[in-house]
VEXDRENMAR-17000 format. One line per 4 residues: number of its first residue (from 0); for each residue y, z, x of C-alpha. Coordinates in Angstrom, 3 decimals, padded with zeros to 6 digits, always signed. Layout:
! residues N
NUM = Y Z X ~ ...
This chain:
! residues 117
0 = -025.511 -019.111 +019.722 ~ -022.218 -019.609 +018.219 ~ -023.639 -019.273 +014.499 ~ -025.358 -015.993 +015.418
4 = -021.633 -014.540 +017.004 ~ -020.327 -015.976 +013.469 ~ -022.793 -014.566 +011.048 ~ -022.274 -011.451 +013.454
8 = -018.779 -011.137 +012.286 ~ -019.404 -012.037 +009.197 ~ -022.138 -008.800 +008.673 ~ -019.609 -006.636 +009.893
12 = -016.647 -007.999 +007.748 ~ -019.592 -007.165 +004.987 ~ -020.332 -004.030 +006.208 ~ -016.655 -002.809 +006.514
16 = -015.856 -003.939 +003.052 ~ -019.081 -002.281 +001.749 ~ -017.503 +001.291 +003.860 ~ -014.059 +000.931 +002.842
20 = -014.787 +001.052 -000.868 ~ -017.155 +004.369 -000.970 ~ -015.609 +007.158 -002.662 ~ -015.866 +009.750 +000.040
24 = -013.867 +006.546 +002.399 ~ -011.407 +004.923 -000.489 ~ -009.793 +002.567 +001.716 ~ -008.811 +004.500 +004.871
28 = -009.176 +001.770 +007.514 ~ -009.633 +004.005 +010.802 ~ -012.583 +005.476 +009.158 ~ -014.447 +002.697 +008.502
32 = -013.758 +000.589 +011.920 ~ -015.016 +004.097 +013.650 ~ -017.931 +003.845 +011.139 ~ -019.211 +000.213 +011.836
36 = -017.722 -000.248 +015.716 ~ -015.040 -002.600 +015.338 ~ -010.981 -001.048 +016.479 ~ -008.318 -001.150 +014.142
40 = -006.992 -003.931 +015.897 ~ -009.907 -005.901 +015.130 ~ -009.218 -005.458 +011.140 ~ -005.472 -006.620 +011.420
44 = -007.025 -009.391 +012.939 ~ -009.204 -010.218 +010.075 ~ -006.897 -009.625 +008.076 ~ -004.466 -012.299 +009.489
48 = -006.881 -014.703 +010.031 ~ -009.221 -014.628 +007.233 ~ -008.173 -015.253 +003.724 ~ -011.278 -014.415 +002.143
52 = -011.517 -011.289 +003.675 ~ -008.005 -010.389 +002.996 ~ -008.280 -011.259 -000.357 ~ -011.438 -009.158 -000.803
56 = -009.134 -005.694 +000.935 ~ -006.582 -006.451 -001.529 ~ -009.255 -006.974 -004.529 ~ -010.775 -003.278 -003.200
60 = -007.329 -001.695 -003.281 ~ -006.399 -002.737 -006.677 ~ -009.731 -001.665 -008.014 ~ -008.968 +001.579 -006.342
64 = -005.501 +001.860 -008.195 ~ -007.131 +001.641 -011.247 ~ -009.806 +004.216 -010.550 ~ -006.371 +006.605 -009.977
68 = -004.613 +005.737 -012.668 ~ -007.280 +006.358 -015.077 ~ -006.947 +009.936 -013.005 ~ -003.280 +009.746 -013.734
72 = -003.933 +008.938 -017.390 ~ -006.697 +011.814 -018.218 ~ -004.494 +014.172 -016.160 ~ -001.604 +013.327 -018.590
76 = -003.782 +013.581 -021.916 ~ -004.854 +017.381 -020.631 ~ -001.014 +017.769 -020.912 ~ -000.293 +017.981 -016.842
80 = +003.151 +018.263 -016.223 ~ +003.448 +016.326 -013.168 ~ +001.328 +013.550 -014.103 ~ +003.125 +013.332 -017.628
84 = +006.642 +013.076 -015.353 ~ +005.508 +010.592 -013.536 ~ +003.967 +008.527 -015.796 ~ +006.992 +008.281 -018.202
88 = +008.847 +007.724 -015.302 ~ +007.160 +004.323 -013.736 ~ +006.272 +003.124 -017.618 ~ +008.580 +003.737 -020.087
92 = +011.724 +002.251 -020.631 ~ +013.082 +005.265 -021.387 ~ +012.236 +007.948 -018.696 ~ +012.887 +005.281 -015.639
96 = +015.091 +006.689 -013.384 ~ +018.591 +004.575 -013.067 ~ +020.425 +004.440 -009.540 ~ +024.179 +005.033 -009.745
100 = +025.867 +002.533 -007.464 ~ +029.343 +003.543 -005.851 ~ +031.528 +000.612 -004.423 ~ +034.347 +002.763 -002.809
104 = +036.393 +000.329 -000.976 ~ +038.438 +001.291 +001.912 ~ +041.865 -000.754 +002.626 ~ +042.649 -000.492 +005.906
108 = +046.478 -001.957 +007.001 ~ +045.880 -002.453 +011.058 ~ +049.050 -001.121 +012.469 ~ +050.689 -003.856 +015.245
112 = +053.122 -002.738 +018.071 ~ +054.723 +000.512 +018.663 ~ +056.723 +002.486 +015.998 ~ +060.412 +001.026 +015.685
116 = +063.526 +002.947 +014.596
């Protein structure tokens, strides 16, 4: 009985990752627990719990990141302003955006007692 709850969860772990990476889905988790009757809470739990599994989210995600930024990449060729922005912007040396740091110090001279003449 207990291998049958296992293999149970173990379909539906199957299932959800098979879901989760469909194009018309790409990786939007409330979607796919609707789609094969598990809650959201139930996929944090996996997630926790189950290396494999976790690994195999994380595996889906970066394969989805590629699929974009081969998107981001064409988009850029076809001369696309935005994507050209932010693609210089996150990869070359160059175009990376630089944070200015201010350290303004304030001295502050505590003043002790009353005013004396």
């Amino acid at each position: 009985m207990a291998s049958a709850i296992i293999q149970s969860v173990q379909d539906k772990k199957d299932r959800f990752l098979e879901f989760y990476k469909r194009d018309e889905v790409r990786g939007h988790i409330s979607m796919t627990c609707q789609a094969i009757g598990i809650g959201r809470q139930t996929y944090y739990d996996w997630i926790d719990k189950d290396e494999k599994f976790r690994k195999a989210i994380y595996d889906a995600k970066m394969d989805m990141c590629d699929d974009m930024e081969q998107v981001l990449i064409a988009r850029a060729v076809e001369k696309d302003t935005t994507a050209l922005i932010y693609w210089l912007k996150y990869n070359h040396p160059n175009y990376k955006e630089v944070q200015n740091v201010t350290n303004i110090q304030v001295n502050v001279v505590p003043i002790l007692g009353g005013a004396t003449k």
